[in-house]
Every structure is written in structure tokens, then in C-alpha cells.
N, C-alpha and C positions, 0 to 999 in steps of 0.2 A: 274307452268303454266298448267292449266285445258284443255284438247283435248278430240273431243270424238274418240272412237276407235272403231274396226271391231275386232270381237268376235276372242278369241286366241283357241276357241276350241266351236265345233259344236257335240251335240250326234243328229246324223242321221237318229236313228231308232233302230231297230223295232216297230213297233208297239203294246203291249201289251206287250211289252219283259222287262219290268218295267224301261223304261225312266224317267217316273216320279219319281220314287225309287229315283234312282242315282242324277237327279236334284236337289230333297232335299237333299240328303246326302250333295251334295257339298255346296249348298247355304249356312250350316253351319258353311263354311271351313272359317276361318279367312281371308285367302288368296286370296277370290273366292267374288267379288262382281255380283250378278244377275240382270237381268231386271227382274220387278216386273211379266211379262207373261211368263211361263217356253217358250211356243210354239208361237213363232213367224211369221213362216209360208210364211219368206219374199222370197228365192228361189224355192217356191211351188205357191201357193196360192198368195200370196201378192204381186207379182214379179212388179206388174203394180204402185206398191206406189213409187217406185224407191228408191236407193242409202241411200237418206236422210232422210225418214224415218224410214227406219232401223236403220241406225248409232243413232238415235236419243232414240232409243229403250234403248240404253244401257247405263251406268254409265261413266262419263266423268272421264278420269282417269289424273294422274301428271305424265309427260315425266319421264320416267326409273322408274316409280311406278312397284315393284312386285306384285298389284294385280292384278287377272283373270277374264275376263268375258268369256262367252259363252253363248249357248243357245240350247233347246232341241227343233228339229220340226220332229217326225220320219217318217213323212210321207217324207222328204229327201230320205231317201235311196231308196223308190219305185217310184219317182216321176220322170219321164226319161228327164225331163231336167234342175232337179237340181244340178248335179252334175258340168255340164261344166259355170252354175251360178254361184255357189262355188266357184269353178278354178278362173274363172273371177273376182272377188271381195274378196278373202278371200283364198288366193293361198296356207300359212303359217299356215293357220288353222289346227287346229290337230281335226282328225275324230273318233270320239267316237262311236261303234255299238252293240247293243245289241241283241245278237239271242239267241231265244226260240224255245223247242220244235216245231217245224212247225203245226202240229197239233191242239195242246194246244195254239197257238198263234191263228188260226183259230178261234177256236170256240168260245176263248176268244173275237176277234175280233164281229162275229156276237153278242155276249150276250150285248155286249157293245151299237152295233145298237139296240138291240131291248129296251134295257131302256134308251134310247135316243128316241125312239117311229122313228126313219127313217128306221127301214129295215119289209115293209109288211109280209114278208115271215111269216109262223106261225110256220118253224123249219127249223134249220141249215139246215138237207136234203135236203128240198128245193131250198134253199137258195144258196147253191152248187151246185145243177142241173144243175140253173140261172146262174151261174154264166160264163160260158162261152160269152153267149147272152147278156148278160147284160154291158160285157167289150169289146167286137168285136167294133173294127175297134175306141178305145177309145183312143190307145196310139196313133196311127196315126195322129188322130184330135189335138192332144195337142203339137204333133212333127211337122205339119203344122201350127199351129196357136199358137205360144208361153203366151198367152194369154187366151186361153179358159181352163174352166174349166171343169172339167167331174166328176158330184157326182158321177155318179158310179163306175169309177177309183178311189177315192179315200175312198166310205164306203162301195164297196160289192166288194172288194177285196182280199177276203178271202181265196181262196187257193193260188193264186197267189201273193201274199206279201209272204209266205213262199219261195218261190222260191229262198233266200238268195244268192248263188253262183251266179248265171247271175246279180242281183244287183250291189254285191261288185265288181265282175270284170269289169263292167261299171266306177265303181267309181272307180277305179284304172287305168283307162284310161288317168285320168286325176291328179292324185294322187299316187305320190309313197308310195309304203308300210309299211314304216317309218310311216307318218302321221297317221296312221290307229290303233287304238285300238281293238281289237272283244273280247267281253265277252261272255262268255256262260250265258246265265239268272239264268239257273238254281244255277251255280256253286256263282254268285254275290248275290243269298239270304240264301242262304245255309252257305255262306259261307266269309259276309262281309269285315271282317277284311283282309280278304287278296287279296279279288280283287277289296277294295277302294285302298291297298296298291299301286296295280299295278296300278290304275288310276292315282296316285297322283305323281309314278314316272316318267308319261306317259306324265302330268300337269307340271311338275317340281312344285310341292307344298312339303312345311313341310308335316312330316307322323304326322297330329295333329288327332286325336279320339277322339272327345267330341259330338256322335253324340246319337241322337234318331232315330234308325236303324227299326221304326215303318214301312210297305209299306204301299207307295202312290198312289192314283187312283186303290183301291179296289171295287171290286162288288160281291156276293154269288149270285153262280147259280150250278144249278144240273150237275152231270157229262155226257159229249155223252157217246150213247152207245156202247156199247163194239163193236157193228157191222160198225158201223160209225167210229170209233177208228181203225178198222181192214181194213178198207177202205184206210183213212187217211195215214194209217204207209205204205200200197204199193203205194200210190198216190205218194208218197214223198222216195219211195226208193232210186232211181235213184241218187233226188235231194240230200239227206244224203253224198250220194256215193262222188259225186261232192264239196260239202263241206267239207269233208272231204281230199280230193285231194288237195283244195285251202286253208284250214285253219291247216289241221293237224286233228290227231286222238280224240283229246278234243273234236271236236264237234261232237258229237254224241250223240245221246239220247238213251233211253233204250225203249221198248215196250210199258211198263204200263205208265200208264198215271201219269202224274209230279203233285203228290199230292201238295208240295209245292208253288206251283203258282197258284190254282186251281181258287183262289179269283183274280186274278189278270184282 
């Protein structure tokens, strides 16, 4: 007997922290059936389709079938009222989170906007500046009005999606720590084989490896400057400090910039 079913596991975010990566990896997994759109977008963005279009999103699975679905939307984890969404429809779901360099996620983020042609600015600096102004009084309207949407909350969000720690401790509100996966970005391309490992334990999947470990959702663009980069690493001190307190010494990034992701 065919039912459809509510995702056994959600990757939440980051944003340019190679979500997409990890979606393909798994889509390969024997184990792992996907809906054909990695990013769904239903407890963000979509929230107004209701229920039944989502469920409908996903692969209708056989009662005590061991296969997995899920789905990747990362703009979840910064989105301040997906998380009690989540809670609400998908209680059991296990939470997949991917963090990057905060920095390196930034600017990644802007270069993204600007070959998509939506962010004016004619350089990250700018575009930083702006960004206070541009997000004032944005979460407010979205925490009143469940409903509305705010592009600049969700594409010139750029220093502010780093913010990692106040995120996940949101989503731990509603989420015991069990549920919760956190990878380091960097350490998940560097370093595949051993933290698919840990996903798949995390999954309960077979440890199967027959993958094309190629990354997904690449773009070349030049590096910031070392002064802007010098910027970035005190902007985010603090924040380091704090994830570090909530996640443990792993996360931590080094100064120079994370040549490995650079395309991402």
C-alpha cells in the first residue's frame, strides 16, 4: 500500500555552505528517494500552498518501506518563522545544517545575486553598507504577517545569515539536539568520505559510496579584498566566539580565506 509521506529529514541551510553538494550526494544513495526540486521552499516562501501541496511534492512511499526522503530549502534556518512550521508538521524530522566560513558565505552570497542580475550594488562594500537599511524593521513585518514576503530579507542578507549561533538556538527552541546534524562546509568538501559517513549514520542509511563527489551550484568570481576580508573576520568575532560555545571547538575557521569553496 502506496502513502505519501512528510520528509524524514530536512538540510535547513546555510546558504552557499554547499547544500546542493550534499543533495546530490544523497540523491545517489539507493536508500534516498528525492523530489525532482532539491528546494522546496514550503515553510519559508510557500507556506500559503498549505499541507497538500507539499506532501504531494514527494515520492509516495510502501508502509515500513526503508526508503528516505527529504529536502533541501536553506533559507529555513534564517527564515524566523520556519522553524515552529517545522515543529508543527514534521516534529520527527531530523535537521541537516551546513556552516561556512561566515565571511566566505557572504560574499559568496552577494556574487550569486549579482549573476542572477537582482542585487544593484556595483560591489560587495556597498552592498554591506546597505545592508542594515535595507533589512530594518523586515523580520518584524514577516513576524506580524505570516504571510508576507520580504526580498530583501531573503537576497541582501548577507552579513546577517552568518549570524549562525542566534539561528540554531532558535531552532533548538523547538528541536532537541538529537535531531540536529552541523557540518562544517569546509571540513564536508575536503573531506567527503567521512562526513557522508556521519550523515548516513545520522540517516540510518547503508555506508554505500558509489558517488560522483563533483560540487554542485558552482560559480568563478575574483576574491575580496584582503581589507574587506579584514573587516569581515572582526564583524564576526564575537559571532565565532558564540558558536563555538554552542557547537564545540570544530567550528572555527582560520583567517585566510577558504580557497576550497571559493567557487561555491
Amino acid at each position: 500500500m502506496y502513502f505519501q509521506t512528510l520528509p524524514d529529514f530536512l538540510i535547513i541551510g546555510a546558504q552557499k555552505a554547499g547544500t546542493s553538494s550534499l543533495f546530490f550526494y544523497l540523491g545517489q544513495h539507493p536508500e534516498i528517494v528525492l523530489p525532482p526540486e532539491k528546494e522546496l521552499h514550503f515553510f519559508d516562501i510557500n507556506y500559503s500552498r498549505g499541507i497538500n501541496w507539499y506532501l504531494k511534492q514527494f515520492p509516495e512511499k510502501v508502509k515500513e518501506s526503508k526508503i528516505k526522503t527529504g529536502e533541501a530549502s536553506p533559507y529555513y534556518l534564517y527564515h524566523p518563522l520556519a522553524a515552529e512550521r517545522v515543529a508543527s508538521y514534521c516534529p520527527e524530522s531530523k535537521l541537516i545544517v551546513m556552516l561556512r566560513n561566515p565571511a566566505d558565505r557572504a560574499y559568496s552570497h552577494f556574487m550569486m545575486q549579482k549573476v542572477k542580475h537582482t542585487e544593484p550594488c556595483a560591489t560587495f562594500e556597498e552592498a554591506i553598507s546597505l545592508e542594515p537599511e535595507r533589512l530594518k524593521g523586515e523580520t518584524d513585518k514577516m513576524r506580524e504577517d505570516p504571510l508576507y514576503y520580504s526580498f530583501n530579507h531573503q537576497k541582501f542578507s548577507y552579513l546577517d545569515r552568518g549570524l549562525y549561533s542566534s539561528q540554531i538556538k532558535h531552532w533548538m527552541k523547538y528541536f532537541p539536539i538529537e535531531q540536529f546534524l552541523v557540518i562544517r562546509s569546509e571540513d564536508f568538501f575536503k573531506y567527503p568520505h567521512v562526513e557522508l559517513t556521519r550523515v548516513y549514520n545520522f540517516l540510518g542509511l547503508s555506508q554505500v559510496f558509489t558517488y560522483d563527489f563533483k560540487p554542485v551550484n558552482t560559480n568563478s568570481y575574483k576574491p575580496m579584498t584582503e581589507t574587506t576580508r579584514t573587516y569581515l573576520n572582526a564583524y564576526y568575532e564575537e559571532e565565532k566566539k558564540n558558536l563555538v560555545s554552542l557547537l564545540g571547538n570544530s567550528f572555527q575557521w582560520k583567517e585566510e580565506h577558504s580557497g576550497s569553496l571559493s567557487s561555491l
